[in-house]
PyMOL CGO cylinders between C-alpha atoms (Angstrom):
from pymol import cmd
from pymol.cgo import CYLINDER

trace = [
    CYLINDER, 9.75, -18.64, 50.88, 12.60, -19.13, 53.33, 0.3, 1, 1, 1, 1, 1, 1,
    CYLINDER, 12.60, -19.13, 53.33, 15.96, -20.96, 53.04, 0.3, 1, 1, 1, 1, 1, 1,
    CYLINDER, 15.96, -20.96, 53.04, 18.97, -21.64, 54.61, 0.3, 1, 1, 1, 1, 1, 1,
    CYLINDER, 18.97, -21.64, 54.61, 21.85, -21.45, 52.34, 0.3, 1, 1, 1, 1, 1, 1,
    CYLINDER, 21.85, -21.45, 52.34, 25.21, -23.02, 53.27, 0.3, 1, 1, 1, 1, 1, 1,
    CYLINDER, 25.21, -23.02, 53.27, 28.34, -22.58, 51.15, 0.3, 1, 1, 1, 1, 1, 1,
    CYLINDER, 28.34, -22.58, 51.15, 29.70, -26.13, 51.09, 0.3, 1, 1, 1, 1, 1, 1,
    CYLINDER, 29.70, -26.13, 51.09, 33.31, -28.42, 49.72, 0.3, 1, 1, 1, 1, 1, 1,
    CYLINDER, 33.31, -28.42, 49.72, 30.65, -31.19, 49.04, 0.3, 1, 1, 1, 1, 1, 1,
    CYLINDER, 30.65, -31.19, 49.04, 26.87, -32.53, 49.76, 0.3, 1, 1, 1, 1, 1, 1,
    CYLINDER, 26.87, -32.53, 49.76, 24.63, -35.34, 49.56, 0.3, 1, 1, 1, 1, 1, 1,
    CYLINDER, 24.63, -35.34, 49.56, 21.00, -36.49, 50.20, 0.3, 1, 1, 1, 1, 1, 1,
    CYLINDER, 21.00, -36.49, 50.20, 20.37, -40.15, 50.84, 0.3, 1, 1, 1, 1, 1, 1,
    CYLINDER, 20.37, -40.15, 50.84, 16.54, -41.57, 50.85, 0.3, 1, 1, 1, 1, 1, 1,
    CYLINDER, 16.54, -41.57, 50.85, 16.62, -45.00, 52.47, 0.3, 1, 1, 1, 1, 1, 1,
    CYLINDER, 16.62, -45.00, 52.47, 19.91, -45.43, 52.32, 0.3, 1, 1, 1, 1, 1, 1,
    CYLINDER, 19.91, -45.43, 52.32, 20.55, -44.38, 48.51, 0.3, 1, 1, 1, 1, 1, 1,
    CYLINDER, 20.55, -44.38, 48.51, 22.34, -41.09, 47.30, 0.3, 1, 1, 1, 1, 1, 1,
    CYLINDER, 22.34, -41.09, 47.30, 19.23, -38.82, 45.34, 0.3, 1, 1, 1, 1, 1, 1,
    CYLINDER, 19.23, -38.82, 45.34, 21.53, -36.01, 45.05, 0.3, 1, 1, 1, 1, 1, 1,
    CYLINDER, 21.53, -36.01, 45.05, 24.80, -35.04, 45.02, 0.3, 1, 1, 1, 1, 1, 1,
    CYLINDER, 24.80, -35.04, 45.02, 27.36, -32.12, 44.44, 0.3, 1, 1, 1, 1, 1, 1,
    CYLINDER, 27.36, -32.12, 44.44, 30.94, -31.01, 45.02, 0.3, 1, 1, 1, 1, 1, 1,
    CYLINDER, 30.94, -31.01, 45.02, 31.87, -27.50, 45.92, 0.3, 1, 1, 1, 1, 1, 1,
    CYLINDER, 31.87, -27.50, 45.92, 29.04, -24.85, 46.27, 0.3, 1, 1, 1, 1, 1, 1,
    CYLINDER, 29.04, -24.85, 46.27, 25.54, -24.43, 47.93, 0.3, 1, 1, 1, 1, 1, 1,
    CYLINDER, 25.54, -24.43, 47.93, 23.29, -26.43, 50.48, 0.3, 1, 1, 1, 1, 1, 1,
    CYLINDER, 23.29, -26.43, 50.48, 20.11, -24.85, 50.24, 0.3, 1, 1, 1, 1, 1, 1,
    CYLINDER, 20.11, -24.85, 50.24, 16.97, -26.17, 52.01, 0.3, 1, 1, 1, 1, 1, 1,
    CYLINDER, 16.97, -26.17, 52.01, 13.94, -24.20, 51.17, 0.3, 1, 1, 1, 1, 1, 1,
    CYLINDER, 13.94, -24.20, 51.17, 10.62, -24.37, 53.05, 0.3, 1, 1, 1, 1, 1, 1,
    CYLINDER, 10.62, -24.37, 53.05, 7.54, -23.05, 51.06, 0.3, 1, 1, 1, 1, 1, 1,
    CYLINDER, 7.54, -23.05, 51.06, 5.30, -21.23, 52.79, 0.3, 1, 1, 1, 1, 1, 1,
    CYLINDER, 5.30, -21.23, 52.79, 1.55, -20.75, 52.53, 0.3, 1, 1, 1, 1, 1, 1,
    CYLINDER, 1.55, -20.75, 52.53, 1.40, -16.88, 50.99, 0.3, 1, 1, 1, 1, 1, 1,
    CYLINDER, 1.40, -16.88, 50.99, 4.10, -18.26, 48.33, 0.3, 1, 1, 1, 1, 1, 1,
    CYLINDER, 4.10, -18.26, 48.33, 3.87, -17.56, 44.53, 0.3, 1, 1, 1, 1, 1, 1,
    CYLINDER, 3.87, -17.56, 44.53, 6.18, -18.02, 41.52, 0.3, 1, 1, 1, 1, 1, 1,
    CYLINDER, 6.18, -18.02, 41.52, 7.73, -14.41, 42.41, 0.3, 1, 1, 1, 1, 1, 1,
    CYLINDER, 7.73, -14.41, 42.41, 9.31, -15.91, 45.39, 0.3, 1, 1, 1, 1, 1, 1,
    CYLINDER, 9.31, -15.91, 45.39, 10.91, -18.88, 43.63, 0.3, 1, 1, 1, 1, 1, 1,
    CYLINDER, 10.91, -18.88, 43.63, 12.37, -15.90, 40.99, 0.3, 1, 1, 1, 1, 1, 1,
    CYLINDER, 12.37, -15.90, 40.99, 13.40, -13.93, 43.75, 0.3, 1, 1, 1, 1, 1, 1,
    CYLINDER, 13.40, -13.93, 43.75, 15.47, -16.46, 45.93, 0.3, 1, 1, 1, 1, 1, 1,
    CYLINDER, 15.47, -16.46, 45.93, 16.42, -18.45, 42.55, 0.3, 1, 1, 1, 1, 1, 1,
    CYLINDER, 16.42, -18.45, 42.55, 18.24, -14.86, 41.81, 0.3, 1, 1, 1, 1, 1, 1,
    CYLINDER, 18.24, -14.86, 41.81, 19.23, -14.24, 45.25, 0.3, 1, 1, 1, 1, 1, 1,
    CYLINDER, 19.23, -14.24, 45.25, 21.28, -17.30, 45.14, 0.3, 1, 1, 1, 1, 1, 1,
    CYLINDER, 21.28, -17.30, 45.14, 22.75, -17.52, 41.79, 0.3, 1, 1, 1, 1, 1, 1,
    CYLINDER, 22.75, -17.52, 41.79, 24.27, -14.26, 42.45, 0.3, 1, 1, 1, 1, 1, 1,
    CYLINDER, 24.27, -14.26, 42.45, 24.97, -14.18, 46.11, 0.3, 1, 1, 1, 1, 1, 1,
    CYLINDER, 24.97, -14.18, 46.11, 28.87, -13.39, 46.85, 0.3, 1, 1, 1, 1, 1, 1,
    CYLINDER, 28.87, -13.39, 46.85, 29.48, -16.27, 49.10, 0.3, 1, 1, 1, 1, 1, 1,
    CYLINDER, 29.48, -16.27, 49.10, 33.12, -17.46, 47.75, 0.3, 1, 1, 1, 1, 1, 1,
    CYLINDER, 33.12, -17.46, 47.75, 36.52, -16.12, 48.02, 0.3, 1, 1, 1, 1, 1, 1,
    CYLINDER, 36.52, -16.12, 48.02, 38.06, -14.13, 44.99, 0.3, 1, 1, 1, 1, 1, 1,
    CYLINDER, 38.06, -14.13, 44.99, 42.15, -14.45, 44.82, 0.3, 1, 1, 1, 1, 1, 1,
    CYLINDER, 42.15, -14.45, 44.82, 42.55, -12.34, 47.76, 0.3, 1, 1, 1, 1, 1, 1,
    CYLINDER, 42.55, -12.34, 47.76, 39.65, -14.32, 49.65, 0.3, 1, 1, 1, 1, 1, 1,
    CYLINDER, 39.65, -14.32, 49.65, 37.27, -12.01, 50.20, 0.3, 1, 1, 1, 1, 1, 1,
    CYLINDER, 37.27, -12.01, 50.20, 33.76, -12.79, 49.68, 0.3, 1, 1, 1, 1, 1, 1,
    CYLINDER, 33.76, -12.79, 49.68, 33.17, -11.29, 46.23, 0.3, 1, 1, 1, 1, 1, 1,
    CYLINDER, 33.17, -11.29, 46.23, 32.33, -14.42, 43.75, 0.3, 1, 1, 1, 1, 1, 1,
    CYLINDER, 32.33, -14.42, 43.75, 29.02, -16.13, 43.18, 0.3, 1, 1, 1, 1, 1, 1,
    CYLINDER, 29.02, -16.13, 43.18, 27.60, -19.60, 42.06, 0.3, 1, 1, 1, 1, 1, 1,
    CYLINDER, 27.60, -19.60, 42.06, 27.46, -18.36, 38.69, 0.3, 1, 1, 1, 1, 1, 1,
    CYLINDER, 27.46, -18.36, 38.69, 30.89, -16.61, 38.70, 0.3, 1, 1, 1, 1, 1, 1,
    CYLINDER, 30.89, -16.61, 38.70, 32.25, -19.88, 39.76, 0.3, 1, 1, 1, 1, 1, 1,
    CYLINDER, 32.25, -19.88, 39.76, 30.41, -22.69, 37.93, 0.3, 1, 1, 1, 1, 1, 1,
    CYLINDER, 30.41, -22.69, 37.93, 29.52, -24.37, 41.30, 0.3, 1, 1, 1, 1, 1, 1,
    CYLINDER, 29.52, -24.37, 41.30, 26.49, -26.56, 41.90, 0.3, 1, 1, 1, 1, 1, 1,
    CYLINDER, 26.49, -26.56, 41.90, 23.56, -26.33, 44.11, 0.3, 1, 1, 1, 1, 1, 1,
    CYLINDER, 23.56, -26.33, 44.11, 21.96, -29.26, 46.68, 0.3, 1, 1, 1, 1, 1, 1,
    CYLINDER, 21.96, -29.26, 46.68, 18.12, -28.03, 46.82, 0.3, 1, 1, 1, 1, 1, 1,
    CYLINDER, 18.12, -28.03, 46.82, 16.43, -30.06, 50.06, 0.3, 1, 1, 1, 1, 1, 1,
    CYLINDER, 16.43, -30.06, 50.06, 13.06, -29.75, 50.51, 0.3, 1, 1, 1, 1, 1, 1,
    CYLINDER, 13.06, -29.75, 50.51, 12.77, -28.76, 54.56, 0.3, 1, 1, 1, 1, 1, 1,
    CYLINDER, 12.77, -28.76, 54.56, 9.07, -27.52, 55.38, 0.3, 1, 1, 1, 1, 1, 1,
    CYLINDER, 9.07, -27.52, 55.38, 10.41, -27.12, 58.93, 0.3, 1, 1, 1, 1, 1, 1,
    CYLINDER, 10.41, -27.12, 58.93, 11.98, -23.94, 58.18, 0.3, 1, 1, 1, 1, 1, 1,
    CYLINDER, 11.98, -23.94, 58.18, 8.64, -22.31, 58.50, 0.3, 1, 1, 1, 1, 1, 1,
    CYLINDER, 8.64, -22.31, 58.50, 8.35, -24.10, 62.34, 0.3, 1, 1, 1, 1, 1, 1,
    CYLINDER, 8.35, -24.10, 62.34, 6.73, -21.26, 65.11, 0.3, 1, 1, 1, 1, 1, 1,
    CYLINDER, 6.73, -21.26, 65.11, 8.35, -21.92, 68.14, 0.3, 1, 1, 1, 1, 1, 1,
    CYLINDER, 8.35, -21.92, 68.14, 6.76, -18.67, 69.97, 0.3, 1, 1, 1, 1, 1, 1,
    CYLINDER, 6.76, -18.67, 69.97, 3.91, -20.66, 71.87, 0.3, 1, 1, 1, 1, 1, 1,
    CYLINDER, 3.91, -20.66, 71.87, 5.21, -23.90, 73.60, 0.3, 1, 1, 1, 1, 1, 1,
    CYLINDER, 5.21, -23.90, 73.60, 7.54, -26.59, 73.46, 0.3, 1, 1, 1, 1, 1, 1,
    CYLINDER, 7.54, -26.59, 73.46, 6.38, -28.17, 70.07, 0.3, 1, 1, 1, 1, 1, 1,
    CYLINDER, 6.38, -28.17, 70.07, 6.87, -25.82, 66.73, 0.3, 1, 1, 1, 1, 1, 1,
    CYLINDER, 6.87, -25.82, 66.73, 3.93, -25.38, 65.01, 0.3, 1, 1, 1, 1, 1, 1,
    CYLINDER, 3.93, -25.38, 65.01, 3.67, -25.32, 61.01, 0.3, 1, 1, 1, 1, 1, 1,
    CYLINDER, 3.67, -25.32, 61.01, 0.46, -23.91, 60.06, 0.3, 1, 1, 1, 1, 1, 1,
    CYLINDER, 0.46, -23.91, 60.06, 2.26, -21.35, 58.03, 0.3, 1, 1, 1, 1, 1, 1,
    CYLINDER, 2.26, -21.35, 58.03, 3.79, -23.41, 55.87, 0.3, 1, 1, 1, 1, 1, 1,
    CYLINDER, 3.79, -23.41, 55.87, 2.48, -24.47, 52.18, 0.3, 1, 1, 1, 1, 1, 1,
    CYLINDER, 2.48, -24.47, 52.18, 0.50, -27.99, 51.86, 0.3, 1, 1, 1, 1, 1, 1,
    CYLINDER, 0.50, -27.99, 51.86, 2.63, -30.11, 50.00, 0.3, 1, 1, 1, 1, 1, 1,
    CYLINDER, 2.63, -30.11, 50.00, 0.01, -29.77, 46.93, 0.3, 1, 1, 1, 1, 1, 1,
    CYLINDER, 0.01, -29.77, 46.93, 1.00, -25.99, 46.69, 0.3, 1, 1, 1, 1, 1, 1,
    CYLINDER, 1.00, -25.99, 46.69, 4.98, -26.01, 48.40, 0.3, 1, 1, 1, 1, 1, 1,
    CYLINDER, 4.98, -26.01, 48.40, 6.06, -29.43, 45.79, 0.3, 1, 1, 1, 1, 1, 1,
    CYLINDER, 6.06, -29.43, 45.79, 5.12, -26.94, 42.39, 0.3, 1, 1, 1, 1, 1, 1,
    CYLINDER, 5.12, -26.94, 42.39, 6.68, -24.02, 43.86, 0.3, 1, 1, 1, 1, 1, 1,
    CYLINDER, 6.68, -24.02, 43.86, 9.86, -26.01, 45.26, 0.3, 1, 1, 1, 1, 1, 1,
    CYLINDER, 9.86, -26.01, 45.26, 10.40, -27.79, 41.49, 0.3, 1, 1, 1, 1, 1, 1,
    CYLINDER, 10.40, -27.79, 41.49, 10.23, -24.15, 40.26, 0.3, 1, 1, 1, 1, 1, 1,
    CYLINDER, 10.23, -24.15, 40.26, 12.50, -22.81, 42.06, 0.3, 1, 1, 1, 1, 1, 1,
    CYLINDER, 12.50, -22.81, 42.06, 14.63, -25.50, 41.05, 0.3, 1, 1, 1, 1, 1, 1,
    CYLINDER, 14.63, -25.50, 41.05, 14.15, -25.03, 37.45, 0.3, 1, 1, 1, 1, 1, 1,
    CYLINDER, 14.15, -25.03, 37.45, 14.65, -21.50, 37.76, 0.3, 1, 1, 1, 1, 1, 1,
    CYLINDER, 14.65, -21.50, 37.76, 18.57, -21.97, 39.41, 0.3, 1, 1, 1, 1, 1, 1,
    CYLINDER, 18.57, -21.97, 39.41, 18.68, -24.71, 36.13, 0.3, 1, 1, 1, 1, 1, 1,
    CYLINDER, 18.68, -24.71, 36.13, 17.36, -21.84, 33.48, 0.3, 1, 1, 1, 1, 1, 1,
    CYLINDER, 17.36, -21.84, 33.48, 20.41, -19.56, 35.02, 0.3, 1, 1, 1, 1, 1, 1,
    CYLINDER, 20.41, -19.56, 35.02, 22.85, -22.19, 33.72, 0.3, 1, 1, 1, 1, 1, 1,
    CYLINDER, 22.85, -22.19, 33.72, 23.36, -23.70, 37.44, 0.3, 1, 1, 1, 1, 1, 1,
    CYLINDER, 23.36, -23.70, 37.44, 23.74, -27.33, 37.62, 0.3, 1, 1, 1, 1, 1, 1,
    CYLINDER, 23.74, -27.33, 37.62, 21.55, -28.79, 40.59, 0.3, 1, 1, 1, 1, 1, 1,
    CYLINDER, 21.55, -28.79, 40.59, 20.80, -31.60, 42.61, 0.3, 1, 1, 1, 1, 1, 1,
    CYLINDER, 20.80, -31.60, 42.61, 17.95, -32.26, 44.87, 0.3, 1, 1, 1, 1, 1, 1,
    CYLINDER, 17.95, -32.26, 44.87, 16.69, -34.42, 47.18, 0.3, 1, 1, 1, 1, 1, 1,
    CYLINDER, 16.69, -34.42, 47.18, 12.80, -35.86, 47.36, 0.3, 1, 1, 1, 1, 1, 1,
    CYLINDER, 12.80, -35.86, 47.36, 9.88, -34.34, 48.27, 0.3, 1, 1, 1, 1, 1, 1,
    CYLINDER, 9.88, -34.34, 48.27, 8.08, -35.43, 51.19, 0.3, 1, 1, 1, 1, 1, 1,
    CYLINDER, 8.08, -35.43, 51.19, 10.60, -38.51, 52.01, 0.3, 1, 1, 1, 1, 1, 1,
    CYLINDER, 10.60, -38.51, 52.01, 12.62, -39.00, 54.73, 0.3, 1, 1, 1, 1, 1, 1,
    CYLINDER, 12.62, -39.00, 54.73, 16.39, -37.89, 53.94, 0.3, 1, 1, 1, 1, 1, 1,
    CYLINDER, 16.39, -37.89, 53.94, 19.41, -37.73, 55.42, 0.3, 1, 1, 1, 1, 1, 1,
    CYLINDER, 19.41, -37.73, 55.42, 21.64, -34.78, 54.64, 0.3, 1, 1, 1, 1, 1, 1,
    CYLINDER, 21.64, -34.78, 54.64, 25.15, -34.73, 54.82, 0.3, 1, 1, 1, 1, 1, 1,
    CYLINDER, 25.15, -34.73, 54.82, 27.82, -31.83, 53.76, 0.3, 1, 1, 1, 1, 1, 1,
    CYLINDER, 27.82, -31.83, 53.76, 31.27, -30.72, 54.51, 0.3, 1, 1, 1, 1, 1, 1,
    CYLINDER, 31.27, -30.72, 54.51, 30.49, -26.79, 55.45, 0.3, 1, 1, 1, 1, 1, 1,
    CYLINDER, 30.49, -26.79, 55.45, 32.93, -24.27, 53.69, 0.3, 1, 1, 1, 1, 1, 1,
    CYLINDER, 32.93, -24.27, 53.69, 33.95, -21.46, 56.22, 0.3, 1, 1, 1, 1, 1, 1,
    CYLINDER, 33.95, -21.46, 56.22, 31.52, -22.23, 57.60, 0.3, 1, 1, 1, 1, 1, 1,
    CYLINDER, 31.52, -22.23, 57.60, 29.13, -19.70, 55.70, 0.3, 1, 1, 1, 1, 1, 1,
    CYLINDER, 29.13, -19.70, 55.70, 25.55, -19.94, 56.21, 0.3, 1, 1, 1, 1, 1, 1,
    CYLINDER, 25.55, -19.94, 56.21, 22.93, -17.28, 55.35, 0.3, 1, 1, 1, 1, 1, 1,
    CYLINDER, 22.93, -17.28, 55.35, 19.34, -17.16, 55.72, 0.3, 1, 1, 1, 1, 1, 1,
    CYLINDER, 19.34, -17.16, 55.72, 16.89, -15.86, 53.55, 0.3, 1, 1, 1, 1, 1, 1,
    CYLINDER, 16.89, -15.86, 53.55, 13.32, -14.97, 53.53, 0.3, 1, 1, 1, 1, 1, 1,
    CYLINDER, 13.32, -14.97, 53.53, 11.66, -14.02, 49.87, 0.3, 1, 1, 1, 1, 1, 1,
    CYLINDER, 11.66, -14.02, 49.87, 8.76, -11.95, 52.67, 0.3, 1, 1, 1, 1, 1, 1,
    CYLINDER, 8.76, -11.95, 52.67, 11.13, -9.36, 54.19, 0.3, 1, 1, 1, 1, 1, 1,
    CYLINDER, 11.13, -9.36, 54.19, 11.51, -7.71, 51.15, 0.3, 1, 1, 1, 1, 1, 1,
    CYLINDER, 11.51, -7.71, 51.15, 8.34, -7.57, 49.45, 0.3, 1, 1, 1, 1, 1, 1,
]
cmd.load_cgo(trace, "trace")
């Protein structure tokens, strides 16, 4: 499971031109399932992120997490993350999960962030969205639930 985690002053997803999600301050997170994904991954990332030190404590270094802050979380489904660009011009995404096996795993994950006490947003599944955010730093990390398994 991979995502791209940006620390953010606000986000939003629209679907056809209506907001599906929304948050203030926190995280952006799109997360791409990948094929060789199980329920361990969503744990491990969920965790990850609810306890990453992304924001500034009073002498603003990073040293405070989602959870130390009572921030909110944007989840975006983006099965693009798992793109190959090694051969070609055109990214292929063999690797990543059919949406039968990446749309359980991605409402896990989300439930998971919820179970840690973490309000979140998302966008939808398999639709068209537009994402928009205000990036805070800007911080961005990228994660990968594979490189440390």
């Amino acid at each position: 499971m991979r995502a791209v985690v940006q620390r953010v002053k606000e986000a939003r997803v629209d679907v056809d031109g209506t907001t599906v999600g929304k948050i203030g301050q926190g995280v952006l997170v799109l997360l791409g399932v990948g094929q060789e994904d199980t329920e361990k991954d969503c744990q491990y990332l969920a965790d990850k992120i609810a306890h990453l030190r992304i924001f500034p404590d009073e002498r603003a270094e990073m040293n405070r997490s989602l959870l130390d802050e009572g921030y909110s979380a944007l989840v975006v489904s983006q099965f693009t993350l798992w793109g190959d660009c090694r051969k070609g011009r055109r990214p292929s995404f063999s690797k990543a999960a059919r949406p039968e096996k990446a749309e359980p795993l991605y409402e896990k994950f989300v439930a998971v962030l919820r179970e840690k006490g973490l309000e979140v947003e998302t966008g939808r599944f398999q639709e068209m969205m537009e994402v928009y955010l205000i990036n805070d730093g800007p911080v961005t990390i990228l994660l990968d639930s594979h490189k440390i398994f």
